[in-house]
NUKESE-945588 format. One line per field, with one value per atom (N, C-alpha, C): chain; atom name; x, y, z. Coordinates in nm, 2 decimals. Last residue first. Layout:
BEGIN
chaine	(A | ...)
atome	(CA | ...)
u	(X | ...)
v	(Y | ...)
w	(Z | ...)
This chain:
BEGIN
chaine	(A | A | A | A | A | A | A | A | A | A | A | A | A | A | A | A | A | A | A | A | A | A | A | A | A | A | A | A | A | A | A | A | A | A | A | A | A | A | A | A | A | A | A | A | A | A | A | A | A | A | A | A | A | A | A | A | A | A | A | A | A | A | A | A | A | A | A | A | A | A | A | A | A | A | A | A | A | A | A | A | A | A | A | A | A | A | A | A | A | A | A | A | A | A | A | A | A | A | A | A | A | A | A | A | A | A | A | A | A | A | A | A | A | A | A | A | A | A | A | A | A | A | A | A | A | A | A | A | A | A | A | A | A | A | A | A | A | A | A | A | A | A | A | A | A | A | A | A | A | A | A | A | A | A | A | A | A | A | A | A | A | A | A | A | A | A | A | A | A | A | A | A | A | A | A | A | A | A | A | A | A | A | A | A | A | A | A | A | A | A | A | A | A | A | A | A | A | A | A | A | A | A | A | A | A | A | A | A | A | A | A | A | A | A | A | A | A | A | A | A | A | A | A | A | A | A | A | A | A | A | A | A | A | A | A | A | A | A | A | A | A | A | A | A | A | A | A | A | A | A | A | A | A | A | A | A | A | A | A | A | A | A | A | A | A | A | A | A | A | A | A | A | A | A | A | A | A | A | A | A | A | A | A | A | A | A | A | A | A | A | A | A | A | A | A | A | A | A | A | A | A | A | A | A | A | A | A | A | A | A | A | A | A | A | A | A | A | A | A | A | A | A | A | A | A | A | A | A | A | A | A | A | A | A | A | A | A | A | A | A | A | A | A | A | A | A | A | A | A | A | A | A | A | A | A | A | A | A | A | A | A | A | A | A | A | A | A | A | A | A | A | A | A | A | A | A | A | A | A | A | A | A | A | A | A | A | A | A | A | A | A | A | A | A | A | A | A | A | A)
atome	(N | CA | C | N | CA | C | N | CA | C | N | CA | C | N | CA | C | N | CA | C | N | CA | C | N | CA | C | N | CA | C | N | CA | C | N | CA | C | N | CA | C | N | CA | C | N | CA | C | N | CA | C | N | CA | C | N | CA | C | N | CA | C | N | CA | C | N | CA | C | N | CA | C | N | CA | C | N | CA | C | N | CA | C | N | CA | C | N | CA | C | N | CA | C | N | CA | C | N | CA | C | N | CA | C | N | CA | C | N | CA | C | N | CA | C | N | CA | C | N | CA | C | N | CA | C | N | CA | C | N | CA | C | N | CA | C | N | CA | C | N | CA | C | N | CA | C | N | CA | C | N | CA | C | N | CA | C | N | CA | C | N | CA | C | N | CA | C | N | CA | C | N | CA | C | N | CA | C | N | CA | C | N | CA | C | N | CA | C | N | CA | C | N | CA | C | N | CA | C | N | CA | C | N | CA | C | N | CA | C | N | CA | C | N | CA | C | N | CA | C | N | CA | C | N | CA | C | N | CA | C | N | CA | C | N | CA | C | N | CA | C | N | CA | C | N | CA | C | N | CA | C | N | CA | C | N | CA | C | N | CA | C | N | CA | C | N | CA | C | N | CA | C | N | CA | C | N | CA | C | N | CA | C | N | CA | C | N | CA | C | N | CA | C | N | CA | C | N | CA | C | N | CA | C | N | CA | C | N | CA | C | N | CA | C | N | CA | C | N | CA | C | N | CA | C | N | CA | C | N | CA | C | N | CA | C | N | CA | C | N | CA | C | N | CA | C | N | CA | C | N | CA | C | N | CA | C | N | CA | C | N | CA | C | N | CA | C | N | CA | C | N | CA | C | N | CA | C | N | CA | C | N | CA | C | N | CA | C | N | CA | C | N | CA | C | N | CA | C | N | CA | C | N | CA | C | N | CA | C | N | CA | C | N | CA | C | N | CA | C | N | CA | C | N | CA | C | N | CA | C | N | CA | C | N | CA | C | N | CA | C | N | CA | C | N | CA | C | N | CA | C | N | CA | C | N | CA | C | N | CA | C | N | CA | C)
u	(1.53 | 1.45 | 1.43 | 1.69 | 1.76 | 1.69 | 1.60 | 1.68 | 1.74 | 1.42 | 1.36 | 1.48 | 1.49 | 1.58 | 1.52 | 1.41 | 1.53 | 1.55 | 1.14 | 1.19 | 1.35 | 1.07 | 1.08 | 1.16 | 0.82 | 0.90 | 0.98 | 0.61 | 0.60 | 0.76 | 0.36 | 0.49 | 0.50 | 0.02 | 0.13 | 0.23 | -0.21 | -0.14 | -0.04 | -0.32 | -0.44 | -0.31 | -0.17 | -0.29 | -0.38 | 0.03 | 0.04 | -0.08 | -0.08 | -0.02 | -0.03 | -0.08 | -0.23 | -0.22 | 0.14 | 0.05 | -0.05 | 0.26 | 0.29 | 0.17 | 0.09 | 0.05 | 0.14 | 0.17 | 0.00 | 0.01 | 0.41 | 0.39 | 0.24 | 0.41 | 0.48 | 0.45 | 0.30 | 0.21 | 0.24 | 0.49 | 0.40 | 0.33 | 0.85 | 0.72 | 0.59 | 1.12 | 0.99 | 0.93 | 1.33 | 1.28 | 1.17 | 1.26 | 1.24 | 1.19 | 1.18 | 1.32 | 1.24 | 1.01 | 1.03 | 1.11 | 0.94 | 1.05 | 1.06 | 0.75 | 0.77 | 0.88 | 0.73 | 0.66 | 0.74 | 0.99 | 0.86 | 0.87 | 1.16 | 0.98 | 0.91 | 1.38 | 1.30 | 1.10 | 1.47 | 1.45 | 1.38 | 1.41 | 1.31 | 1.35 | 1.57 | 1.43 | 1.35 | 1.87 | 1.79 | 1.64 | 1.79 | 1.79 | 1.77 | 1.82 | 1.69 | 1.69 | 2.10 | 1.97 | 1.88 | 2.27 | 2.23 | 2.11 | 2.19 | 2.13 | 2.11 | 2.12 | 2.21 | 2.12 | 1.98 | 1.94 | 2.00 | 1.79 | 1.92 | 1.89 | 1.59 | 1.68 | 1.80 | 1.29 | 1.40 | 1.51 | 1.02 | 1.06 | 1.22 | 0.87 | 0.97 | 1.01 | 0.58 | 0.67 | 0.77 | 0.42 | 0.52 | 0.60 | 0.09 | 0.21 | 0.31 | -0.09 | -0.02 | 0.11 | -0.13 | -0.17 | -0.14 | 0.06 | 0.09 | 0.03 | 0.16 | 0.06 | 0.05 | 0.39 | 0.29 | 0.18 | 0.57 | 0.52 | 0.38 | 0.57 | 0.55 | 0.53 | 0.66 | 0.55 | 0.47 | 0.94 | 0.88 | 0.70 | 1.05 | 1.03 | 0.96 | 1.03 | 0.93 | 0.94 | 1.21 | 1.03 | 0.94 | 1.42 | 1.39 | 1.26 | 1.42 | 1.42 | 1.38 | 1.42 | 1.31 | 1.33 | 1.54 | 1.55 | 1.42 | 1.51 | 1.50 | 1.48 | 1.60 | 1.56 | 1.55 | 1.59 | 1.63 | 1.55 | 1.60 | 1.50 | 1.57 | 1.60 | 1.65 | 1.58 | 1.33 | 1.39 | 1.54 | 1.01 | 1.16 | 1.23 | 0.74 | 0.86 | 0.95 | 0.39 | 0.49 | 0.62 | 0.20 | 0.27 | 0.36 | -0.16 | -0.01 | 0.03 | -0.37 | -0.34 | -0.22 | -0.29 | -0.37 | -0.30 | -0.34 | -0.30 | -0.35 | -0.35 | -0.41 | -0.41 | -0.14 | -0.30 | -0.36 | 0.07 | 0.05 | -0.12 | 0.17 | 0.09 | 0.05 | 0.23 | 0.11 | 0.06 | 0.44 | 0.34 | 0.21 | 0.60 | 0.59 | 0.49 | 0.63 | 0.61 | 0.52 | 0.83 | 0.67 | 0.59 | 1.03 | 0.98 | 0.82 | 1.09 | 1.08 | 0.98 | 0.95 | 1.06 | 1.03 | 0.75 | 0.85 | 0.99 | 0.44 | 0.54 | 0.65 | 0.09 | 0.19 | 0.30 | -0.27 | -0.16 | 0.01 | -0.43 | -0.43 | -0.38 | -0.47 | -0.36 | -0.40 | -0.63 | -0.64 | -0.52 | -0.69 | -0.59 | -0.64 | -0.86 | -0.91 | -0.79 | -0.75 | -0.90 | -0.95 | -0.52 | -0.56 | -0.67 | -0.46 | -0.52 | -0.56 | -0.27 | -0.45 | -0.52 | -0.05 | -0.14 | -0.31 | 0.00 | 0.02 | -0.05 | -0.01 | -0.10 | -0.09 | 0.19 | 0.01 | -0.03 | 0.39 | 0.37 | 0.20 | 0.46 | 0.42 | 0.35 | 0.43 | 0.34 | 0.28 | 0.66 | 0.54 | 0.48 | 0.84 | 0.84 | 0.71 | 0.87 | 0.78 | 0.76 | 0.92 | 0.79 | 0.78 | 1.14 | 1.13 | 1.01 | 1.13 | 1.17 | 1.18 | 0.83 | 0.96 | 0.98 | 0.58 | 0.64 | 0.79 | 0.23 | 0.35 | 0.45 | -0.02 | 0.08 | 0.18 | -0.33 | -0.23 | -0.16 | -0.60 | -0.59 | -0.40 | -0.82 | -0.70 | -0.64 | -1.15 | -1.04 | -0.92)
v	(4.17 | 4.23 | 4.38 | 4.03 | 4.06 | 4.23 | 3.90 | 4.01 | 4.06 | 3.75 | 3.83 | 3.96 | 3.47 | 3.62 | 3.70 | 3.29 | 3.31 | 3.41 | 3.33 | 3.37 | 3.40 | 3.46 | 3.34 | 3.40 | 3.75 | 3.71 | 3.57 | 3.96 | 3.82 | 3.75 | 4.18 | 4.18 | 4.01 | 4.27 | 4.31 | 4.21 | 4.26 | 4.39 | 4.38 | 3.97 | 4.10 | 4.20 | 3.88 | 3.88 | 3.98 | 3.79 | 3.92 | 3.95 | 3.63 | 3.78 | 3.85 | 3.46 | 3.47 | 3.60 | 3.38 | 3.36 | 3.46 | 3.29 | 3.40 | 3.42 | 3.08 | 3.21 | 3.33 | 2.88 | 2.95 | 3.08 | 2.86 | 2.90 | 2.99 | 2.77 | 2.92 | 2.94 | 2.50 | 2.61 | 2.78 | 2.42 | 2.43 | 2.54 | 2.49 | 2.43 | 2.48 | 2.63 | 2.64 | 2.50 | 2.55 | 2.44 | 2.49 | 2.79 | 2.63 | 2.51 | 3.04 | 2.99 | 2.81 | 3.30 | 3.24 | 3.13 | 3.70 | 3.57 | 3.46 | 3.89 | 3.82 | 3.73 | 4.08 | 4.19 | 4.03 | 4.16 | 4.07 | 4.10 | 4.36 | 4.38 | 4.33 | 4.37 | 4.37 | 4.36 | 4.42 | 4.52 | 4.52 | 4.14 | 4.27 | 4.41 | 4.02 | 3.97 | 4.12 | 4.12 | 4.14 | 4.14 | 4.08 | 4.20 | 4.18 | 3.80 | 3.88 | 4.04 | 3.77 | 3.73 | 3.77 | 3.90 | 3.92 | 3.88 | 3.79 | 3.93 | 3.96 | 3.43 | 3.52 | 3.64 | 3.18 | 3.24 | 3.37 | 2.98 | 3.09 | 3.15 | 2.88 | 2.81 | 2.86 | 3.07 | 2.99 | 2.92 | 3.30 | 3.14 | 3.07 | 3.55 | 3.46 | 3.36 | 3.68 | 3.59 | 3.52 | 3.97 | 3.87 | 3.81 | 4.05 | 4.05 | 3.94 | 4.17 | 4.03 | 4.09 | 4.46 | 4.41 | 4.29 | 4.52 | 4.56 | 4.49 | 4.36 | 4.33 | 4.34 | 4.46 | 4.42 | 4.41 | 4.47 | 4.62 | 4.57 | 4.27 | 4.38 | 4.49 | 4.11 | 4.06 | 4.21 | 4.19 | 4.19 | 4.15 | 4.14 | 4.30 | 4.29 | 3.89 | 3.96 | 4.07 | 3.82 | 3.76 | 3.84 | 3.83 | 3.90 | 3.83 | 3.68 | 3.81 | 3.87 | 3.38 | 3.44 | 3.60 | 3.44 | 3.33 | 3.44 | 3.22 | 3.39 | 3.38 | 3.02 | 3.07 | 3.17 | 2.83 | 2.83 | 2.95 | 2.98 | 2.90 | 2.92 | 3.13 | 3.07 | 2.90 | 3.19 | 3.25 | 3.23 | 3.07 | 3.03 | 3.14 | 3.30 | 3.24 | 3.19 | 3.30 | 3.24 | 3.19 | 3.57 | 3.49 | 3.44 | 3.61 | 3.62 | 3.54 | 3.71 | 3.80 | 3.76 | 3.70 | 3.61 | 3.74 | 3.74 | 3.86 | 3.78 | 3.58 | 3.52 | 3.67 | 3.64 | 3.59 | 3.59 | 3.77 | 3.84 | 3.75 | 3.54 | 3.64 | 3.75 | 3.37 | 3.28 | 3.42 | 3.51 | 3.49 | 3.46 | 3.45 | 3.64 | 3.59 | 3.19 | 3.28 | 3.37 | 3.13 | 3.12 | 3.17 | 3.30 | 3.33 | 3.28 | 3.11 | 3.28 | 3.31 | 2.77 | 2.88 | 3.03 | 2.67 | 2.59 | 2.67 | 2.75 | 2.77 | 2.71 | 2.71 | 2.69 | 2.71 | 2.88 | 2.84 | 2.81 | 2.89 | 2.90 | 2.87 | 2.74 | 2.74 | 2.81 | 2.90 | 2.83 | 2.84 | 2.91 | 2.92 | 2.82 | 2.82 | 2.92 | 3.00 | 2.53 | 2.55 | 2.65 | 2.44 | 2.52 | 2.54 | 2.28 | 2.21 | 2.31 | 2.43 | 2.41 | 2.30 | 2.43 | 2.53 | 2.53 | 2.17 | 2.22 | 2.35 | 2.12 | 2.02 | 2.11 | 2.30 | 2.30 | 2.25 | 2.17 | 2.31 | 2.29 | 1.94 | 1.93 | 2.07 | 2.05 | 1.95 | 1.96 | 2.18 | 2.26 | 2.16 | 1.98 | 2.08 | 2.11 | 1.78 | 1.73 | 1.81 | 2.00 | 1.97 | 1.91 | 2.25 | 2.10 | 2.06 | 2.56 | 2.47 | 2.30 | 2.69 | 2.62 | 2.55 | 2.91 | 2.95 | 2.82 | 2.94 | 2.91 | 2.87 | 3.21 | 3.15 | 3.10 | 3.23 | 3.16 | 3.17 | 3.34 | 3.28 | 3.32 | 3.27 | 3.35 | 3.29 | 3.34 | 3.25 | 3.33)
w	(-6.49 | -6.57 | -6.52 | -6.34 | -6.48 | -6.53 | -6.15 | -6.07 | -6.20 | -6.26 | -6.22 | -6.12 | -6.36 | -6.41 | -6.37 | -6.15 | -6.17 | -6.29 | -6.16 | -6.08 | -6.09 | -6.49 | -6.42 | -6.33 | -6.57 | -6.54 | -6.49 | -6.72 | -6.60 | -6.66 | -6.72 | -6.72 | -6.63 | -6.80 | -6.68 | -6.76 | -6.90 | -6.96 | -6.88 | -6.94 | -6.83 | -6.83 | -7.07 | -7.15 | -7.02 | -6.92 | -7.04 | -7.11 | -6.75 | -6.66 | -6.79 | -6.85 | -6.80 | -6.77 | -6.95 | -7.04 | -6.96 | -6.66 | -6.74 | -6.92 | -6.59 | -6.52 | -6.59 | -6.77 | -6.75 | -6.71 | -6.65 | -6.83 | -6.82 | -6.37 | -6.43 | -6.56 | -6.46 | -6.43 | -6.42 | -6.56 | -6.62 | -6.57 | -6.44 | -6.43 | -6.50 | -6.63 | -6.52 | -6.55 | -6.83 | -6.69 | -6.57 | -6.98 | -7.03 | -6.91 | -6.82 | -6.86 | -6.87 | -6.98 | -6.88 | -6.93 | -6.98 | -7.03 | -6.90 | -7.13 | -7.05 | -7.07 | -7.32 | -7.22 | -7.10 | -7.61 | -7.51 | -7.36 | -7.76 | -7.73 | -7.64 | -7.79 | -7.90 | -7.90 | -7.54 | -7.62 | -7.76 | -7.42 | -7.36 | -7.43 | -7.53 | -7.58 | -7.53 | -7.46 | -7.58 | -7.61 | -7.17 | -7.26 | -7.36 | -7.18 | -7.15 | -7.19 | -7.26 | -7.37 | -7.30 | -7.11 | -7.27 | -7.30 | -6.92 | -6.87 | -7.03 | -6.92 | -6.94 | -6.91 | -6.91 | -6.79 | -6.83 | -7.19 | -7.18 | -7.01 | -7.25 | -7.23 | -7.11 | -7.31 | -7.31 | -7.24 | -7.45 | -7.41 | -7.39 | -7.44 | -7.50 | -7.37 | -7.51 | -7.40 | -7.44 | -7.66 | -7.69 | -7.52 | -7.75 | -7.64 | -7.65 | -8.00 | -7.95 | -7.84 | -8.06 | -7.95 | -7.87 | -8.32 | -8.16 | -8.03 | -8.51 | -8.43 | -8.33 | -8.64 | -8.70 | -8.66 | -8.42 | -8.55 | -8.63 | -8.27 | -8.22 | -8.32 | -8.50 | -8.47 | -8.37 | -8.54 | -8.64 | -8.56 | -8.27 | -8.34 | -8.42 | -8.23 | -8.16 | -8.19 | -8.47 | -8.46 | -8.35 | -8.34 | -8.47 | -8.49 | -8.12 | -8.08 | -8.20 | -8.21 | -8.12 | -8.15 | -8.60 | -8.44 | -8.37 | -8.87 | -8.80 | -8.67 | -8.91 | -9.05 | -8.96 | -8.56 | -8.72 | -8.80 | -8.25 | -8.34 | -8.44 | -7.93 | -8.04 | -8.09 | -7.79 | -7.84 | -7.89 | -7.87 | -7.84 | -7.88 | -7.76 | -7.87 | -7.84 | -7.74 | -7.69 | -7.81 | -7.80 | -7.88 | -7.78 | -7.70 | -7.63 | -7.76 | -7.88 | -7.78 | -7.75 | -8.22 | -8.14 | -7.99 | -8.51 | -8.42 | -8.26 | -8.76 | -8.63 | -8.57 | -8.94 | -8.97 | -8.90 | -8.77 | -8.89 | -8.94 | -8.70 | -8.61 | -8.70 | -8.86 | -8.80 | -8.73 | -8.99 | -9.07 | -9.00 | -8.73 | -8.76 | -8.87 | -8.70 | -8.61 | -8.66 | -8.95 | -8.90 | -8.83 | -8.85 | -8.98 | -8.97 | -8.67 | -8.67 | -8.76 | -8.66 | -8.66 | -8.68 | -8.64 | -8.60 | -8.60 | -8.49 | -8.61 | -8.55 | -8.46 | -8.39 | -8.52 | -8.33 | -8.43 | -8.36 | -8.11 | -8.24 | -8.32 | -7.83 | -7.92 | -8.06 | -7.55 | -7.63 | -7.81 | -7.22 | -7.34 | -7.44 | -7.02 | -7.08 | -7.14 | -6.97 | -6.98 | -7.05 | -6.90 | -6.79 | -6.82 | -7.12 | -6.99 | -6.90 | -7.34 | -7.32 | -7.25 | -7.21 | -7.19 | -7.24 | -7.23 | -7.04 | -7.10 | -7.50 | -7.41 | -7.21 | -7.56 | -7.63 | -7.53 | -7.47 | -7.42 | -7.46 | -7.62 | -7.45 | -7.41 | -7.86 | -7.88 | -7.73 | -7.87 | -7.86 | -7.85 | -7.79 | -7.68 | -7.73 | -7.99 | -7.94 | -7.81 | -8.25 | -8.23 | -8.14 | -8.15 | -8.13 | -8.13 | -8.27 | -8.34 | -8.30 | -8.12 | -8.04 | -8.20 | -8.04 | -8.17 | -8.08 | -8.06 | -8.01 | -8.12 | -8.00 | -8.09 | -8.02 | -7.82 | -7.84 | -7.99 | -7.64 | -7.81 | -7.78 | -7.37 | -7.42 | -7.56 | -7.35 | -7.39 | -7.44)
């Protein structure tokens, strides 16, 4: 079982995201935070293997949650999550640490298979910033 933190300031996105990743059967949610700050406390109790982060969020946004979560709990693999197609913003997420970034409007099952990819040690990407990364 893959062990899960999801980290979106819109509860009814994590609510959809929980339900598309714990349908594949072998994810499982541990914990969920509504913002940065949460985030970095839930991974800090849990050390769960993948942290899924929006990467902008209120009180401490995605990228300053995946440095602080990468020092604290090296082994959690961080996927940031978002909105943003920019080079900025995937750079940033990929210098503050997350091994994946996929863009809001994938499809569900792009979520799984990046989830599935960081947890067997590889790198995952949405097609559309894959010419970023």
């Amino acid at each position: 079982m893959i062990m899960v933190l999801l980290a979106d300031d819109h509860a009814m996105v994590r609510d959809g995201l929980r339900y598309i990743l714990e349908a594949a059967g072998d994810i499982q949610i541990v914990s969920t935070a509504a913002n940065g700050k949460e985030a970095v406390a839930q991974a800090l109790l849990y050390c769960p293997d993948v942290a899924v982060i929006d990467v902008s969020m209120p009180v401490m946004d995605g990228i300053e949650a995946t440095k602080q979560i990468n020092g604290m709990c090296p082994q959690t693999r961080v996927l940031a999550l978002s909105m943003y197609h920019s080079a900025e913003y995937i750079k940033r997420a990929l210098d503050a640490g997350a091994l994946g970034y996929v863009l809001k409007d994938s499809a569900g099952v792009e979520l799984i298979a990046a989830v599935r990819s960081l947890h067997q040690g590889k790198r995952y990407f949405s097609l559309q910033v894959s010419k970023y990364s």
